[in-house]
Every structure is written in C-alpha cells, then in structure tokens.
N, C-alpha and C positions, 0 to 999 in steps of 0.2 A: 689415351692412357690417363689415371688417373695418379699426378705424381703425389699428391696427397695421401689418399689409401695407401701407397707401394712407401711413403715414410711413415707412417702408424704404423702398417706390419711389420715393417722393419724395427722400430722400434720398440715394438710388440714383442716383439724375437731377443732385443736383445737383453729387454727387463726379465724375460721366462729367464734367459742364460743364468744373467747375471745373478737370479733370486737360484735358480738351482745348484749355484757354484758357492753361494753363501749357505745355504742348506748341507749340502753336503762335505763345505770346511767344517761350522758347528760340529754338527756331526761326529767328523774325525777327530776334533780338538775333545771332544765329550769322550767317546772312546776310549781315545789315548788317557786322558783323564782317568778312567775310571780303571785301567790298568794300568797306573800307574798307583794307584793309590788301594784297589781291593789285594794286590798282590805283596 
C-alpha cells in the first residue's frame, strides 16, 4: 500500500469538501442578501 497516495486523496477529499461548503455559505449569505435588500 501506498500510504502517501491514500494522504493526497485524503486530502484531496477534504480541500473538494471544504471549497464546496465555502461555495455554497457565499451563496447563501448572497441570497439572503439580496432578499433582504430587493424586498
């Protein structure tokens, strides 16, 4: 086994999460923003 490669994908894994959980706060914070303010 390569314990190198299995911490890169791991890793790998958990930079995806972490950018997709930042993505999707903006997002919501934008959202709520803009009904908050067009309404």
């Amino acid at each position: 086994m390569d314990f190198a490669a299995d911490g890169n994908e791991v890793r790998f894994a958990l930079a995806e999460a972490a950018l997709r959980g930042a993505v999707s706060g903006i997002l919501r914070s934008v959202i709520t923003w803009l009904l908050d303010h067009l309404t």
